[in-house]
MARMARSE-649305 format. One line per field, with one value per residue: residue number from 1; residue in three letters; x, z, y of N, C-alpha, C in turn. Coordinates in steps of 0.001 Angstrom, whole numbers, always signed. Example, Ala and Ser with C-alpha at 12.3 -4.5 7.8 and 13.67 -1.06 7.14 Angstrom:
# residues 2
n	1_2
res	Ala_Ser
n.px	+13190_+12850
n.pz	+7800_+7080
n.py	-5690_-2250
ca.px	+12300_+13670
ca.pz	+7800_+7140
ca.py	-4500_-1060
c.px	+13200_+12900
c.pz	+7800_+7870
c.py	-3300_+30
This chain:
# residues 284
n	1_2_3_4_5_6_7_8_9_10_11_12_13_14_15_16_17_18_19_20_21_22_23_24_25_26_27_28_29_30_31_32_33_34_35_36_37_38_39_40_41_42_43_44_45_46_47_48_49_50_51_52_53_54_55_56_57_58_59_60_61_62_63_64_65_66_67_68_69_70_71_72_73_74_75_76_77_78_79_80_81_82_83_84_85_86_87_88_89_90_91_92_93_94_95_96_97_98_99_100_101_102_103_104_105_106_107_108_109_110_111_112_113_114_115_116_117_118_119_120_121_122_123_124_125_126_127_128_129_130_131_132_133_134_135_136_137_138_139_140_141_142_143_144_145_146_147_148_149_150_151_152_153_154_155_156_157_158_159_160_161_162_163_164_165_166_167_168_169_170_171_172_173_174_175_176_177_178_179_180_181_182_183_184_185_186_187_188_189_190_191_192_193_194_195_196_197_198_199_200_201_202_203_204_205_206_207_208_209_210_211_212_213_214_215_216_217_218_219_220_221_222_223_224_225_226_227_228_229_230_231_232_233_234_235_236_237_238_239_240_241_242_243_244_245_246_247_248_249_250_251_252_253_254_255_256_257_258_259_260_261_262_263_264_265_266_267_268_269_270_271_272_273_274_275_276_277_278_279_280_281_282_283_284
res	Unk_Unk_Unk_Unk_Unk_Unk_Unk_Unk_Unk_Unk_Unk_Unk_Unk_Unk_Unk_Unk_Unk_Unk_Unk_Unk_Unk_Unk_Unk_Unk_Unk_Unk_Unk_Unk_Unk_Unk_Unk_Unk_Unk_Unk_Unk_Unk_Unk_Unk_Unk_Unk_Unk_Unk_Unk_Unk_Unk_Unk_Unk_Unk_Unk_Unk_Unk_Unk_Unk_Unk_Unk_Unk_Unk_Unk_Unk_Unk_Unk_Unk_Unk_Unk_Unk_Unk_Unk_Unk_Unk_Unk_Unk_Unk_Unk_Unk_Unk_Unk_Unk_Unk_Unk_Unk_Unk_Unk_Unk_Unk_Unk_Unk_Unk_Unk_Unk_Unk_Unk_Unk_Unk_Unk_Unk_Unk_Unk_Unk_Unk_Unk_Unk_Unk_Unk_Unk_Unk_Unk_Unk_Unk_Unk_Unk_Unk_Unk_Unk_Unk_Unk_Unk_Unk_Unk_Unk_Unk_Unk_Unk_Unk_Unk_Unk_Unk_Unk_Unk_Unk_Unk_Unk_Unk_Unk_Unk_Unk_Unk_Unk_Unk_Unk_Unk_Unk_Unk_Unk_Unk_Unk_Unk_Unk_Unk_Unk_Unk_Unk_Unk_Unk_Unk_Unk_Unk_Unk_Unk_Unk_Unk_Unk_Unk_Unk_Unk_Unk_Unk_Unk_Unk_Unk_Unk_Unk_Unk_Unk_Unk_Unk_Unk_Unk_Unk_Unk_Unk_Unk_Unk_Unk_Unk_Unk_Unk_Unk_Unk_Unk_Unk_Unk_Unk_Unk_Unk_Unk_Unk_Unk_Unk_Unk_Unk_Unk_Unk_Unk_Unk_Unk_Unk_Unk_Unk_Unk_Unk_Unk_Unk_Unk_Unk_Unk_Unk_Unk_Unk_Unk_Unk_Unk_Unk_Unk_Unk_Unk_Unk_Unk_Unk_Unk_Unk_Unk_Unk_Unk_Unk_Unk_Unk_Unk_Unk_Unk_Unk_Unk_Unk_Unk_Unk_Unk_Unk_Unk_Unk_Unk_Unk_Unk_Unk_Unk_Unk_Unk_Unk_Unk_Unk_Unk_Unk_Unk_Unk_Unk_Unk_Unk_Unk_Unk_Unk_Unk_Unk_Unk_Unk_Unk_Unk_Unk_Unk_Unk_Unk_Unk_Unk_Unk_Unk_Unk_Unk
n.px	+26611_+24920_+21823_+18312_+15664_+12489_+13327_+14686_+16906_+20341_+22105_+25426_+26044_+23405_+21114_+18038_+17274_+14218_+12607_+12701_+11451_+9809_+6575_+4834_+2370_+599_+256_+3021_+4868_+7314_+7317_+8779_+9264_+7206_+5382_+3373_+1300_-875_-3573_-4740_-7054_-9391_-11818_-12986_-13148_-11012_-9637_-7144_-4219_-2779_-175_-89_-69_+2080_+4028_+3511_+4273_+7092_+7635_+7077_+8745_+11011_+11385_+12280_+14827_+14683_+15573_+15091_+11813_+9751_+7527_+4228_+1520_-1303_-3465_-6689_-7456_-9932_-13596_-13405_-11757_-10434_-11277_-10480_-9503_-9055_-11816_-11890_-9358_-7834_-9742_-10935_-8856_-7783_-9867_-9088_-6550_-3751_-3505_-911_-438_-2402_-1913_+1039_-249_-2084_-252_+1487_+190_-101_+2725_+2661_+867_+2441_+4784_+3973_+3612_+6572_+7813_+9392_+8402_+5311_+2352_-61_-3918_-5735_-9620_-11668_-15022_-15626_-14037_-12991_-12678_-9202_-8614_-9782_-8149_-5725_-6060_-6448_-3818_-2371_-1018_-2527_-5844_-7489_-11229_-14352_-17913_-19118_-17727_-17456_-16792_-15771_-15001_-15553_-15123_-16101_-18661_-18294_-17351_-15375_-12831_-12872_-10446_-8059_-5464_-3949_-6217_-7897_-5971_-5483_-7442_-9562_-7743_-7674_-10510_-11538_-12695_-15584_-16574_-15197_-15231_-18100_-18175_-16296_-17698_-20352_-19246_-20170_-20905_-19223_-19844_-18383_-19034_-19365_-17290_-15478_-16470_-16144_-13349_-12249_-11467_-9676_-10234_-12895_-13122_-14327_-15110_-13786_-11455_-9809_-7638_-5909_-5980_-4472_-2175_-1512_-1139_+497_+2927_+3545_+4158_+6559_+7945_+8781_+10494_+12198_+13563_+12976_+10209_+9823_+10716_+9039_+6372_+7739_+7968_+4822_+4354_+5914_+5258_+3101_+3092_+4122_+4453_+3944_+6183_+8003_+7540_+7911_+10375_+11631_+11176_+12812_+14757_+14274_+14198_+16596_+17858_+16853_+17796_+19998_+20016_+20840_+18654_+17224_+19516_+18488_+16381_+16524_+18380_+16860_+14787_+15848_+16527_+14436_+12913_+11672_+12403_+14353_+14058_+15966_+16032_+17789
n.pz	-2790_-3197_-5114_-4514_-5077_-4259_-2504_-1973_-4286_-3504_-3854_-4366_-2331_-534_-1918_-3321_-5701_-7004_-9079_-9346_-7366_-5945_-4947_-1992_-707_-2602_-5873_-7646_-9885_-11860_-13353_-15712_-13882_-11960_-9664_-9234_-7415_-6340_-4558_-4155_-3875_-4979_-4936_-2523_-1821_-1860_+895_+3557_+5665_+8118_+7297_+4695_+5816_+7027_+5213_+3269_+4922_+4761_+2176_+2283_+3629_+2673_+315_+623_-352_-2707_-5916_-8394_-8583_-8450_-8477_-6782_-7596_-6326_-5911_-6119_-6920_-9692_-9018_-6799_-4166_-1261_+1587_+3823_+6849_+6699_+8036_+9077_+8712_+10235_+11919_+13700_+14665_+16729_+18561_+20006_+21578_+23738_+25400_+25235_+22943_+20989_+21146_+20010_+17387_+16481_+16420_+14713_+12085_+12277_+11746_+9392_+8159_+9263_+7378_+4974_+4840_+5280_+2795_-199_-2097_-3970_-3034_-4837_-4744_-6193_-6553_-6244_-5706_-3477_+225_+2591_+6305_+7250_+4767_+3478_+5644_+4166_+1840_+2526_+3619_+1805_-789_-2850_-3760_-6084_-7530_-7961_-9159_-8115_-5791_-2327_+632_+3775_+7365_+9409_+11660_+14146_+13605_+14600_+16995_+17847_+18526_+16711_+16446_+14825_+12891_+12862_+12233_+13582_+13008_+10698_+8939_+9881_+8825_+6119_+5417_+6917_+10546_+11504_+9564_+9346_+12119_+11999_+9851_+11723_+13896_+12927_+10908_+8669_+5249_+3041_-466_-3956_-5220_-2823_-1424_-3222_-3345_-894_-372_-341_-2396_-5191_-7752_-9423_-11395_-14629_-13767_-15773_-16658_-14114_-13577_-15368_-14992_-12870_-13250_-15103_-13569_-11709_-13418_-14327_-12107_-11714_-13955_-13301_-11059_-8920_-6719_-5252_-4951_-3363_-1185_-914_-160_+2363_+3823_+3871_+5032_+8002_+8732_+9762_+12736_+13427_+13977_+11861_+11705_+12022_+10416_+7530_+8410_+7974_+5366_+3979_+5075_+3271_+468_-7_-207_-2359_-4521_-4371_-6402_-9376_-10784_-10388_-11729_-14350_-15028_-15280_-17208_-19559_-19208_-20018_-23163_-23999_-23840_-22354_-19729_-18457_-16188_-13700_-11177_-9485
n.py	-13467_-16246_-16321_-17459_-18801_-17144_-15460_-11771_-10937_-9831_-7336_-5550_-2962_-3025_-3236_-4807_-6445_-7706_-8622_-11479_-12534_-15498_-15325_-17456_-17029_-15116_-13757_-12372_-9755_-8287_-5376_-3280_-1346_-1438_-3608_-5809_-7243_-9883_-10784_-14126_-15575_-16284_-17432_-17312_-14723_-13896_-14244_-13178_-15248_-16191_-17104_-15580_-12670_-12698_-13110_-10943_-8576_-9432_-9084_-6163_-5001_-5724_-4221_-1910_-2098_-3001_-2355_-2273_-1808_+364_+1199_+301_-1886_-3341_-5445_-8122_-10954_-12015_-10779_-9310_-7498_-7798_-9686_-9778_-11019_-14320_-16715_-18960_-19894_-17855_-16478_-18624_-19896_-17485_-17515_-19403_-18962_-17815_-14662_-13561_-14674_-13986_-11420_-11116_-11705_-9530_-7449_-8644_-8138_-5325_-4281_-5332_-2784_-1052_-1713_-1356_+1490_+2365_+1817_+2754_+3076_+4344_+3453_+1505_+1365_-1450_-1710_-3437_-4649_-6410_-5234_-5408_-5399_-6431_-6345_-3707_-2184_-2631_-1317_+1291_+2092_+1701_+4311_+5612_+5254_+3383_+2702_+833_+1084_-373_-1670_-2508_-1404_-1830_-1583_-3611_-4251_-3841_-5251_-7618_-7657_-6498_-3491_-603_+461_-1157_-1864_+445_+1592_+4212_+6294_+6544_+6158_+8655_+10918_+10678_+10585_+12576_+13234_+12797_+11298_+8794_+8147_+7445_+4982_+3519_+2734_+1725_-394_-256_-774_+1175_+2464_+2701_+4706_+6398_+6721_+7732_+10219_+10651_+10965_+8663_+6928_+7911_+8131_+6573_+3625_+1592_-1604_-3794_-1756_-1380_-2469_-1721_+646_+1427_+257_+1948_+4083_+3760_+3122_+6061_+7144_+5651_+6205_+8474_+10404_+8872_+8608_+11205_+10935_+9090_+10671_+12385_+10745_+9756_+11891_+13109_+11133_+11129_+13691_+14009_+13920_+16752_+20442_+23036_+24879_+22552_+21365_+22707_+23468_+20351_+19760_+22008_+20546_+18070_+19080_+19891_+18152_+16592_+18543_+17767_+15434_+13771_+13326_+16369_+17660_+16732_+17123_+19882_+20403_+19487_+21251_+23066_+22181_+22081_+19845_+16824_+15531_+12409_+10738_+8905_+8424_+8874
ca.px	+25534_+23709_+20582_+17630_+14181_+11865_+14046_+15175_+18479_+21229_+23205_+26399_+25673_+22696_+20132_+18163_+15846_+12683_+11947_+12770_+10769_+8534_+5916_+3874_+405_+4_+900_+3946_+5124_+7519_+7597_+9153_+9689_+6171_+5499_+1917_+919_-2787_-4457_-5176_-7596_-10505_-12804_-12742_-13104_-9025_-9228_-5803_-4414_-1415_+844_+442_-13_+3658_+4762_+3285_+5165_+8211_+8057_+6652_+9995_+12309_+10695_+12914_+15897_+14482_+16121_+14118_+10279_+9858_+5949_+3300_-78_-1847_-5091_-7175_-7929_-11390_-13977_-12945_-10138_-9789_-12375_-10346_-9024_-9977_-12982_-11202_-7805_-7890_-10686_-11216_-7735_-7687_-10594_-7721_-5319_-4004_-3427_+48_-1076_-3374_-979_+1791_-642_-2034_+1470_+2180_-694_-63_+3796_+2679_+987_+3954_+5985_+3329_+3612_+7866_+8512_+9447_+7255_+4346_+1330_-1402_-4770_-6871_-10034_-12594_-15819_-15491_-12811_-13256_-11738_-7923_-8736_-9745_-7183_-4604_-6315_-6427_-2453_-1980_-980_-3268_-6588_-8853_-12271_-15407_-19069_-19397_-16610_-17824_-15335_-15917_-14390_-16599_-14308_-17257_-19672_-17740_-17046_-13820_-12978_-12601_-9027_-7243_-4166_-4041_-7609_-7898_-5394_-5194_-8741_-9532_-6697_-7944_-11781_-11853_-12938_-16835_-17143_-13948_-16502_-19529_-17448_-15888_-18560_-20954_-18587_-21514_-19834_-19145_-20290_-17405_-19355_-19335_-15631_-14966_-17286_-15390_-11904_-11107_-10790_-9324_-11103_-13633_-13089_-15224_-14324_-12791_-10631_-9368_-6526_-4652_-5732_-3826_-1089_-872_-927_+2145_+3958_+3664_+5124_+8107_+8948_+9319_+12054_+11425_+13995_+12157_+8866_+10090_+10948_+7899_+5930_+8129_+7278_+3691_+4036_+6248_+4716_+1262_+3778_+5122_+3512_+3960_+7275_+8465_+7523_+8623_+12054_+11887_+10700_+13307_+16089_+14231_+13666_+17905_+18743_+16454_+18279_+21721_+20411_+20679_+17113_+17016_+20180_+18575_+14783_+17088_+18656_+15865_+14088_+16613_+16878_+13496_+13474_+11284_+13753_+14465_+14577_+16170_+15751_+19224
ca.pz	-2181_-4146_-5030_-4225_-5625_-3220_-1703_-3295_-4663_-3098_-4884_-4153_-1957_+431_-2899_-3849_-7178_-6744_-10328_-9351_-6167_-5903_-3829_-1827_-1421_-3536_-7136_-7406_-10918_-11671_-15081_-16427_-12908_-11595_-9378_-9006_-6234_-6421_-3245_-5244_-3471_-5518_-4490_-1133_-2265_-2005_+2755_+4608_+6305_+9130_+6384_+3669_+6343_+7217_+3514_+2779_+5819_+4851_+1316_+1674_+4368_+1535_-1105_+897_-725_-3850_-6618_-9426_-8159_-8418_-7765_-6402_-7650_-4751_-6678_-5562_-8488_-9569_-9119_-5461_-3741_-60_+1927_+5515_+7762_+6832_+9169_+9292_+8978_+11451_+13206_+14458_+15615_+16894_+19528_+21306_+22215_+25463_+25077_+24801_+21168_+20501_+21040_+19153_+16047_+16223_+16024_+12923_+11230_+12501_+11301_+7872_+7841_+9412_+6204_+3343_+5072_+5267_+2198_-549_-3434_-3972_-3304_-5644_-4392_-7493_-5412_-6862_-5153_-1398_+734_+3950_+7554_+7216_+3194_+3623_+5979_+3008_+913_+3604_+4062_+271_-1032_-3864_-4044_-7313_-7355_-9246_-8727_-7132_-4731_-818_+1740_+5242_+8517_+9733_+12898_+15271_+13561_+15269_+18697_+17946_+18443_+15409_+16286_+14323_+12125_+12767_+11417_+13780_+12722_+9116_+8211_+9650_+8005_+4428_+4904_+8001_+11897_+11602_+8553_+9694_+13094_+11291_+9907_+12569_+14365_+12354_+10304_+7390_+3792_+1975_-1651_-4638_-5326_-1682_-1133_-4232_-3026_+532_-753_-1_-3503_-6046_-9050_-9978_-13101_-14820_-13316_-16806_-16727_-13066_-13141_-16465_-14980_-11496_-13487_-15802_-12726_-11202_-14542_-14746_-10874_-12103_-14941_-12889_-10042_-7809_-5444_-4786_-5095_-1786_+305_-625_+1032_+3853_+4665_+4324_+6717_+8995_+9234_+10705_+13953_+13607_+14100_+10910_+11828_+12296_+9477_+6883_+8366_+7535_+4382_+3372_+4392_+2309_-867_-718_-833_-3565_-5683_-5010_-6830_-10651_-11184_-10251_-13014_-15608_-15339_-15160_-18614_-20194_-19388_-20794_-24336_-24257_-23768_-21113_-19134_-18488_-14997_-13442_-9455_-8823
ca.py	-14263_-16827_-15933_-18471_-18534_-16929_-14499_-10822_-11219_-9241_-6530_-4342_-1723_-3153_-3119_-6036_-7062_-8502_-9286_-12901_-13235_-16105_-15883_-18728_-16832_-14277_-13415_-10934_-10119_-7267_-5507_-2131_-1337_-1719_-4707_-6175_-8036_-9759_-11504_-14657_-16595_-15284_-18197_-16833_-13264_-13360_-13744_-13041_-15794_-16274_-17046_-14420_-11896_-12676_-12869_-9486_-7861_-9504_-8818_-4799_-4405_-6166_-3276_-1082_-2195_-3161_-961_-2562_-1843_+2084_+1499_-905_-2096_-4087_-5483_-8830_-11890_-12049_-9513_-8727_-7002_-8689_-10085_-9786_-12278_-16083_-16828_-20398_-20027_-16591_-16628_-19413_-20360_-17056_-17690_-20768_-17934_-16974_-13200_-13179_-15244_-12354_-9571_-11274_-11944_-8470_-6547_-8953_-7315_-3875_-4826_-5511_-1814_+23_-2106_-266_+2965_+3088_+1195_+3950_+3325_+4523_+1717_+1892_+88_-1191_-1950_-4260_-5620_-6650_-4616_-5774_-5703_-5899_-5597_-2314_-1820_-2357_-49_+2447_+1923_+2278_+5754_+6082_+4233_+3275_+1709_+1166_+1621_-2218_-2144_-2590_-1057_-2014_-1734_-4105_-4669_-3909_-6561_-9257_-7982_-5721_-2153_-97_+829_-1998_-1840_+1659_+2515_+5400_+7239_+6248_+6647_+10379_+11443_+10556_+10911_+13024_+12643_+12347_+10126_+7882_+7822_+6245_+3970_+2920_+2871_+1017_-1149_-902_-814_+2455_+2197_+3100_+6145_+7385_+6539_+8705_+11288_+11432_+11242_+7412_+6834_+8618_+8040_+5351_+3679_+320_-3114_-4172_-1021_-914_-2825_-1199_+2153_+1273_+138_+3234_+5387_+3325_+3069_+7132_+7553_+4603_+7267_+10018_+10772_+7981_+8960_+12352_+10028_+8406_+11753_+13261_+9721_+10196_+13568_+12784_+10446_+12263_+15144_+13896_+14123_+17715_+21306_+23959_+25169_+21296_+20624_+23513_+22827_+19212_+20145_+22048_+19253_+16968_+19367_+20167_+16707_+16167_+19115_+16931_+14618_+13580_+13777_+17140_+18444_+15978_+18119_+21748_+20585_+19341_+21882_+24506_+21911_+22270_+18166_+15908_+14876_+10782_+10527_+7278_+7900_+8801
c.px	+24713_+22260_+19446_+16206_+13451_+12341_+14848_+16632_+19583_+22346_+23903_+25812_+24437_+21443_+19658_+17145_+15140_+12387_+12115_+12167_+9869_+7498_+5111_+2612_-3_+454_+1753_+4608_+5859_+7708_+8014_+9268_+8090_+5872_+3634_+1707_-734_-3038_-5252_-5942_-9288_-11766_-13477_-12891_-11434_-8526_-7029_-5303_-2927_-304_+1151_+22_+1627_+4659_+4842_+4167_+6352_+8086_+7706_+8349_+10927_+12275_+11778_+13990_+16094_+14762_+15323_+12741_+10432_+7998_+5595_+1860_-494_-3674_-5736_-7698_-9380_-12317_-14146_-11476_-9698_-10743_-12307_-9740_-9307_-10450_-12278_-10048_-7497_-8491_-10800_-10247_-7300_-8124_-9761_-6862_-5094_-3940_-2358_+314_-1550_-2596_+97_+1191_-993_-881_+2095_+1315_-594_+1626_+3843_+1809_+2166_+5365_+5491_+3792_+5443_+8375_+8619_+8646_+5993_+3683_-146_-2827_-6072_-8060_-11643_-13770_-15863_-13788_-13253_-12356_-9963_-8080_-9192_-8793_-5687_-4819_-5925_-4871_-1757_-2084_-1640_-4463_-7769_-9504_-12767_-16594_-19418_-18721_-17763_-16613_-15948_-14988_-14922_-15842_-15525_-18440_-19154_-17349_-15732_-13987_-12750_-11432_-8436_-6368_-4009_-4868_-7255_-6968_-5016_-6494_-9403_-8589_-7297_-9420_-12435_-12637_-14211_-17152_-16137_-14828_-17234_-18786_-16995_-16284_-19311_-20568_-19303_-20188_-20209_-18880_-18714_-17739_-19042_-17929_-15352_-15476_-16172_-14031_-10839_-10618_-10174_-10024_-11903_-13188_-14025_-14191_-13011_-11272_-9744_-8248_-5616_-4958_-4678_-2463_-224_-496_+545_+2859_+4283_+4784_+6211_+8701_+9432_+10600_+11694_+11837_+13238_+10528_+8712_+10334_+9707_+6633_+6642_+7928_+5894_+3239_+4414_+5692_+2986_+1997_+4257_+3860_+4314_+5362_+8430_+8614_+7766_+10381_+12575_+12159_+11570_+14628_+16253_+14613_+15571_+18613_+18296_+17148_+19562_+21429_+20287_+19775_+17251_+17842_+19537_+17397_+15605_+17816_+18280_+15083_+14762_+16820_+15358_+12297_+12428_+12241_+13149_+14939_+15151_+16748_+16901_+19365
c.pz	-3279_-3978_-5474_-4533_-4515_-2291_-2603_-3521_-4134_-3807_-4502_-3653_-1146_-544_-2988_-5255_-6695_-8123_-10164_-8184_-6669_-4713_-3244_-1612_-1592_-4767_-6777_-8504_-11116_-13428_-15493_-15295_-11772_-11302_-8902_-8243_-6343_-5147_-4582_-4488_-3850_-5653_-3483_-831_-1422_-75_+2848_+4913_+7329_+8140_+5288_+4463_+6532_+5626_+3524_+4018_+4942_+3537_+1675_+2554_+3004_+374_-411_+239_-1870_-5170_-8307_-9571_-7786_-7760_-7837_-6826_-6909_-5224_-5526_-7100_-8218_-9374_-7548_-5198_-2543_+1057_+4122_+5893_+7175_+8132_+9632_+9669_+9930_+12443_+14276_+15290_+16676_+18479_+20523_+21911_+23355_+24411_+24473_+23217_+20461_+20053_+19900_+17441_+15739_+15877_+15159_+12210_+11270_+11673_+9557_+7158_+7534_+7749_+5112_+3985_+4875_+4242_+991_-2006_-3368_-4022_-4130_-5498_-5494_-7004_-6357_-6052_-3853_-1182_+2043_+5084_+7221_+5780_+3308_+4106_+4822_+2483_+1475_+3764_+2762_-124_-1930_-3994_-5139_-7237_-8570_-8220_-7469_-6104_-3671_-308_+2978_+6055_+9413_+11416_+13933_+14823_+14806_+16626_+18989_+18153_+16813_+15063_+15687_+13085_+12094_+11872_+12339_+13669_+11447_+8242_+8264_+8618_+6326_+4266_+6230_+9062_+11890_+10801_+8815_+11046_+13149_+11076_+10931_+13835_+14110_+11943_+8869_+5814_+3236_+345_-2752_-4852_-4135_-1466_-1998_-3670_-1612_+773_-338_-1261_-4222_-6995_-8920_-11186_-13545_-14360_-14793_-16810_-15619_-13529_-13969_-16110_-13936_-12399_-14259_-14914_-12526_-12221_-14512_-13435_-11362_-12935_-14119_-11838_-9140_-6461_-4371_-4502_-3321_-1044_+547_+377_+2051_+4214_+4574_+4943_+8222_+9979_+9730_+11912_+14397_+13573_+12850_+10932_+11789_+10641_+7764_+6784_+7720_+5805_+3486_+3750_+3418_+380_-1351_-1093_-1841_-4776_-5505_-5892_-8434_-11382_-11922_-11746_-14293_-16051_-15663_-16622_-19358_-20271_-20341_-22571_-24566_-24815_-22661_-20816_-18922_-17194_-14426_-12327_-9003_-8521
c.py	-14928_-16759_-17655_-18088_-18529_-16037_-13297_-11218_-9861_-8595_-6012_-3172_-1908_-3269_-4467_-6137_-7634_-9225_-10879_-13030_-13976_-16348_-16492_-18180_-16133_-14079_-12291_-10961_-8498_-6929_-3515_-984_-709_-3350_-4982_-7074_-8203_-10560_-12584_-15782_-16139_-16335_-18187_-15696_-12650_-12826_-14014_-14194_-15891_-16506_-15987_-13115_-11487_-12459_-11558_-8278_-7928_-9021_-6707_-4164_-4914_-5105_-2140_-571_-2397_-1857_-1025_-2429_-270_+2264_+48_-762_-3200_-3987_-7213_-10024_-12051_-10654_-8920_-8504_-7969_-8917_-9815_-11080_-13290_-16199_-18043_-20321_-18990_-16636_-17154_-19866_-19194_-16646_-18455_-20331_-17805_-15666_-12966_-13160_-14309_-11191_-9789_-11285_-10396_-7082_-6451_-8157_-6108_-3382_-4771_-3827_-1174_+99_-1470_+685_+3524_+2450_+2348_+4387_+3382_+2671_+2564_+533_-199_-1978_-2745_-4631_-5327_-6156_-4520_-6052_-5659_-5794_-4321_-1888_-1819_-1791_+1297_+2677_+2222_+4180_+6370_+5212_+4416_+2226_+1551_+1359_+389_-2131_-1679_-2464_-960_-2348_-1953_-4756_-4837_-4768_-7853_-9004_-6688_-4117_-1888_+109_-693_-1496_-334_+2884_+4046_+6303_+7404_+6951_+8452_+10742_+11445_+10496_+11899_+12479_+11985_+11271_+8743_+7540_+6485_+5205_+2742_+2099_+1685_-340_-1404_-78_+756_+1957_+2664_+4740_+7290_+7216_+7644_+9531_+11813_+11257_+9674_+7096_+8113_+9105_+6531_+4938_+1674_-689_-3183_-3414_-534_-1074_-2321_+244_+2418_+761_+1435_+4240_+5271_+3726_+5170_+7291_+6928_+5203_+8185_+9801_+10249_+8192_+10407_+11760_+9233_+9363_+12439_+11893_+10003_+10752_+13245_+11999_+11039_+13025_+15127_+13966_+15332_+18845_+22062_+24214_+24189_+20953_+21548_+23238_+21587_+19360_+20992_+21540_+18629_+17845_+19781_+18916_+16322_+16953_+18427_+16000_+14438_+14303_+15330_+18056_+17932_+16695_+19423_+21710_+19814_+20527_+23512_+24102_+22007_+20334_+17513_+15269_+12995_+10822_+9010_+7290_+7375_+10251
């Protein structure tokens, strides 16, 4: 299959590369098998719009197959992360809808979660400034998230008229800052500070503006060394298993952990560790 700029390239065996994607509206740059994606409309504080909503679906489902991208950093250009919808380009065309319009646009957005949550590399969210409405929601959908002291995170859904349940806030957000404070939130829609995010476990770590984005990359780059294939069962099961009761999920748990000793990885750590060696894993 000839490969065409703008589309992953197609390899033997159902695999594809990314390092040559180009994409129309966002930056996407892949390097030492860490791929960076920025929201580059940083005049705008970097809004959403009907088109790179659809990109970002299609590219986070294409990451599936991608054998060259071991991790994701998912930052914003400028000194913001993602501002939400375009008021213009979303909004407003949004108001002209019948329903059926509505439902179909909302599904794409819920669509472009479902694609972070089953795609197999870790996402790392390097969170700058304003993180607003479905920008938060990408953070929130990301598997690891770093701020600073500045960042604003709102799920300001209910300013404008909306429920709180969107892109699968309510079941995303408890989960990672629990029921009552995922509530307020939700509730309110008023911005949680970098400090209080850190404090109630949305972030990770804080670290200075200057220093986000090479700390979000060092994180990735560390997961892209390690055993990526085991890197992807263990995301699966922590997605999974928000569906299963104790016993469900032990069992699962040890399907996943025997298929992980078939693999490479696994003999390449067991004789390293016997030469007394860091092993060189390479997520086979």
């Amino acid at each position: 299959m000839k490969y065409r700029p703008g589309e992953p390239q197609q390899l033997p065996g159902n695999r594809a590369a990314l390092a040559g994607y180009q994409a129309s509206h966002f930056q996407f740059e892949v390097s030492c098998g860490v791929a960076t994606l920025t929201l580059n409309r940083p005049e705008r504080k970097n809004p959403l719009t009907f088109e790179s909503y659809a990109e970002l679906r299609d590219l986070f489902r294409a990451l599936t197959y991608a054998d060259d991208v071991k991790a994701v950093v998912l930052t914003g250009a400028g000194d913001n992360f993602c501002s939400g919808g375009d008021v213009h380009d979303i909004i407003g065309p949004l108001t002209k809808l019948d329903m059926p319009g509505m439902l179909a646009f909302t599904r794409m957005t819920g669509d472009l979660v479902k694609a972070m949550r089953h795609c197999p590399q870790p996402i790392i969210a390097a969170v700058d400034g304003i993180c607003a409405g479905a920008g938060a929601i990408l953070a929130l959908a990301s598997d690891i998230r770093l701020g600073t002291a500045r960042s604003k995170t709102a799920f300001l859904f209910t300013r404008v008229g909306l429920a709180g349940a969107d892109m699968g806030a309510c079941s995303l957000l408890p989960r990672v800052i629990g029921q009552g404070r995922a509530a307020e939130l939700l509730y309110t829609g008023r911005s949680m500070s970098g400090a209080e995010a850190e404090r109630w476990g949305f972030f990770n770590s804080v670290q200075e503006p200057e220093a986000l984005l090479d700390a979000a990359r060092a994180f990735a780059q560390g997961l892209a060394d390690g055993p990526t294939f085991a890197h992807g069962m263990t995301k699966k099961m922590l997605h999974q298993e928000w569906n299963m009761g104790v016993d469900e999920a032990i069992e699962a748990e040890a399907q996943a952990q025997a298929i992980c000793m078939a693999t490479n990885d696994f003999h390449r750590a067991y004789h390293a560790f016997v030469a007394k060696q860091k092993p060189q894993f390479e997520g086979d």
